[in-house]
C-alpha positions in Angstrom: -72.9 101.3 23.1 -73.0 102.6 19.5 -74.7 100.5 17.5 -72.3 100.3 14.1 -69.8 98.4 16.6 -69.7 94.3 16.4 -71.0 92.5 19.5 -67.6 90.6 20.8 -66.8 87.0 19.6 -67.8 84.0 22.1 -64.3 82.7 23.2 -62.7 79.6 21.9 -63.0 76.1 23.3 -60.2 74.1 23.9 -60.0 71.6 20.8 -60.1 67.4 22.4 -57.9 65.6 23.1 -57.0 62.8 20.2 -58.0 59.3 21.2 -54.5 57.1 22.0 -53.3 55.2 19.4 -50.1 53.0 21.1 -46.6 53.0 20.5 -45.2 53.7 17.0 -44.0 50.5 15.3 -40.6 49.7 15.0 -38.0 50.4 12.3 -37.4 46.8 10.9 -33.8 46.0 11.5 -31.3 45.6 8.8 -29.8 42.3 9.4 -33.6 40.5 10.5 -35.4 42.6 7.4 -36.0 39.1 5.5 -39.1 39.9 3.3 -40.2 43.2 4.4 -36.7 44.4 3.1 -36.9 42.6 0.0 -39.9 44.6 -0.2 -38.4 48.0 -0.8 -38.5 49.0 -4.8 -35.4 48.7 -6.3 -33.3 51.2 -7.9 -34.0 51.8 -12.1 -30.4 52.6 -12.3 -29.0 49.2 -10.7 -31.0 46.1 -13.4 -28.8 43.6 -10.9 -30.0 44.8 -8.1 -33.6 44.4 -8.9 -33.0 40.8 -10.0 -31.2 40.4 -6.9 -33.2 41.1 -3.7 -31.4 39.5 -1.0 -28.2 41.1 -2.3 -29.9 44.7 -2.3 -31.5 44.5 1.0 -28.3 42.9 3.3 -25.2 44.3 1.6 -23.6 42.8 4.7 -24.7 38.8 3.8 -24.4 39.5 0.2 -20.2 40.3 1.2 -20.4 37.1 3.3 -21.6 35.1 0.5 -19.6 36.5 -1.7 -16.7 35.9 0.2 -17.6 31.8 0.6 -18.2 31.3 -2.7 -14.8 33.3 -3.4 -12.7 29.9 -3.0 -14.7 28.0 -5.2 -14.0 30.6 -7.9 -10.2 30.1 -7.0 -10.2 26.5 -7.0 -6.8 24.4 -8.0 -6.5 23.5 -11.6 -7.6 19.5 -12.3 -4.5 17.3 -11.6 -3.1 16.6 -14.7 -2.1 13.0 -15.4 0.6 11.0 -14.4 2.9 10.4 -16.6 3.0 6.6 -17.6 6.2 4.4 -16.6 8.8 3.8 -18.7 8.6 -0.1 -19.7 11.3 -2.3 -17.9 14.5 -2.1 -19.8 16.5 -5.6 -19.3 20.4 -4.9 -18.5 22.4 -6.9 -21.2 22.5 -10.4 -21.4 26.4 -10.7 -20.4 25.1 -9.1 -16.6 21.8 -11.2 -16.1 23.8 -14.5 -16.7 26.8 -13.2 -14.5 24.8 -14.7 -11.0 23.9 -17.8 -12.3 26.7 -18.3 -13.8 28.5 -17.6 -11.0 26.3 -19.8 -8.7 27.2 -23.2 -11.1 30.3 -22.6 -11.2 30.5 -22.5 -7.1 28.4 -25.6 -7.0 30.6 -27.1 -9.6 33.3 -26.4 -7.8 32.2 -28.2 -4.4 31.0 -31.0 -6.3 35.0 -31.0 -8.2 36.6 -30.3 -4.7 34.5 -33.3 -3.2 35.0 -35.9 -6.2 38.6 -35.5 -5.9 39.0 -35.4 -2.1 36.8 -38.8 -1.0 34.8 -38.6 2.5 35.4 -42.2 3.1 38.9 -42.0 4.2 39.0 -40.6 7.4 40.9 -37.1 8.1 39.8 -35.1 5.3 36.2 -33.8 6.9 35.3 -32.6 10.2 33.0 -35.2 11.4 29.1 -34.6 12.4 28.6 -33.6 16.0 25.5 -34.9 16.5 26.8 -37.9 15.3 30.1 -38.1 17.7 28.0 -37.3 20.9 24.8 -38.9 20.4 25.2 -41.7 17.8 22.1 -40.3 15.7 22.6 -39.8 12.0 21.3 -35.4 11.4 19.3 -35.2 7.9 22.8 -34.5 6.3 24.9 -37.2 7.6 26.4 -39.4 4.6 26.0 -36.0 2.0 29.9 -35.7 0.9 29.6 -39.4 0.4 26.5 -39.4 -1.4 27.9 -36.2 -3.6 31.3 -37.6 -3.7 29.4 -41.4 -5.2 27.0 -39.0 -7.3 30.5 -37.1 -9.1 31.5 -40.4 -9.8 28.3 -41.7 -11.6 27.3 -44.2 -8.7 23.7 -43.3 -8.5 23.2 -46.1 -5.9 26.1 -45.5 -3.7 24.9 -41.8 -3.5 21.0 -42.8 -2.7 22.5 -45.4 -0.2 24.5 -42.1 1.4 21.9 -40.0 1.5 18.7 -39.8 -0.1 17.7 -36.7 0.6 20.6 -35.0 -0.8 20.5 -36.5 -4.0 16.9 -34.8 -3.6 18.3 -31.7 -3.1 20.8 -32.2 -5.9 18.0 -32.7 -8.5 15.8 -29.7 -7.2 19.4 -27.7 -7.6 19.6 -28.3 -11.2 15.7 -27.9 -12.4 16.4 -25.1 -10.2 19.2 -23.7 -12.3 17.4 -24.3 -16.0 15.1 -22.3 -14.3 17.1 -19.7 -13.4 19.0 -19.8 -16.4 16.0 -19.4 -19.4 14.8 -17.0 -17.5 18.1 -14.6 -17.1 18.4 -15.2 -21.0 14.7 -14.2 -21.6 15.1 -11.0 -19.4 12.7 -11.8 -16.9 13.8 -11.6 -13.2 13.7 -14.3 -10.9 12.1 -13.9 -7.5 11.7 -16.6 -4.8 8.5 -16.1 -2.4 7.3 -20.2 -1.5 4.4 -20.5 0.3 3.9 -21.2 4.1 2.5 -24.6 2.4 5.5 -25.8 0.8 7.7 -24.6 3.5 6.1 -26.7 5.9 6.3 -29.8 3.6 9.5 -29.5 2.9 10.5 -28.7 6.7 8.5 -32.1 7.2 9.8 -34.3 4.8 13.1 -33.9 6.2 11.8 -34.5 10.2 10.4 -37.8 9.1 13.8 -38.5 6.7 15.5 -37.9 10.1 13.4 -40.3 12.1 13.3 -43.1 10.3 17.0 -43.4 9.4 17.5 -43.8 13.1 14.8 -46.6 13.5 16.0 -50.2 12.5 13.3 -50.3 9.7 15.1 -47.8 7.9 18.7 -49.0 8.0 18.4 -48.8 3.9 18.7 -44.5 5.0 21.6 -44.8 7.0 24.6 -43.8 5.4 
């Protein structure tokens, strides 16, 4: 062997293995990245972004969001007020008194009718049925006397007649003051009695009935 050539290199070992290390980690997911996305440095160019991580990290919830709160944005304009009533506007004077004037003037007319034709003389009025078949006097048995005594001023004869008639001939007229003012003022006129008076009035007349039929209280009979 000549001695100005190099002795020949050792060969090369193999180089060992590296020690295992486990799976590589997972990729965070985009719509589960929660903090670790919030973590990611936001963009210089983009100042809203970087004050807004959620919106930068989920572009998907930050569309969502914005699309809830869209109605909000949109909502209906504040209800403006109603408009106040007009005030109640009487009709004239001539029209409110035409119905009670009209109602005296019927009542007046009944009363005339009665005054001139008398009840006492048979033929002229149909007689009571309760009266022809049973012989019991009904709560208005004796009226068209007691109205036709009451035209002619005979207070007595009338309550003799029929008290309860000349009753109703009293409420009638406070009844039609009433009724009257109150067309002249303007103010309408609306009947709503209670249960409670109904039901004295409705037994008022029930006892009236009984006890014209009972000997004590002959002084009711007409």
């Amino acid at each position: 062997m000549d001695a100005t050539t190099p002795p020949p290199a050792p060969p090369l070992s193999p180089p060992p293995p590296a020690p295992y290390a486990g799976p590589p980690p997972l990729a965070p997911h985009a719509g589960l990245s929660g903090p670790q996305s919030s973590a990611a440095p936001a963009s210089s160019a983009d100042p809203e972004s970087s004050a807004d991580p959620e919106s930068s990290a989920d572009p998907a919830s930050s569309a969502a969001r914005a699309g809830h709160e869209g109605p909000a944005l949109c909502a209906a304009p504040p209800h403006s007020a109603a408009p106040a009533p007009a005030p109640y506007a009487p009709p004239p004077l001539r029209r409110r008194l035409l119905a009670p004037l009209g109602a005296l003037a019927g009542a007046a007319a009944a009363f005339a009718y009665v005054g001139a034709v008398d009840p006492n003389e048979p033929g002229h009025y149909p007689v009571c049925p309760l009266l022809r078949y049973t012989g019991l006097y009904c709560p208005g048995c004796g009226g068209l006397r007691s109205a036709h005594a009451f035209v002619h001023g005979d207070l007595a004869a009338a309550l003799g007649a029929n008290a309860m008639a000349v009753a109703g001939y009293a409420a009638f007229a406070v009844f039609m003051v009433f009724w009257l003012v109150r067309a002249v003022r303007g103010v309408p006129v609306r009947l709503n009695p209670s249960p409670a008076l109904l039901w004295a009035v409705g037994g008022i007349w029930a006892v009236f009935c009984v006890v014209r039929n009972l000997p004590a209280g002959a002084a009711l009979a007409p």
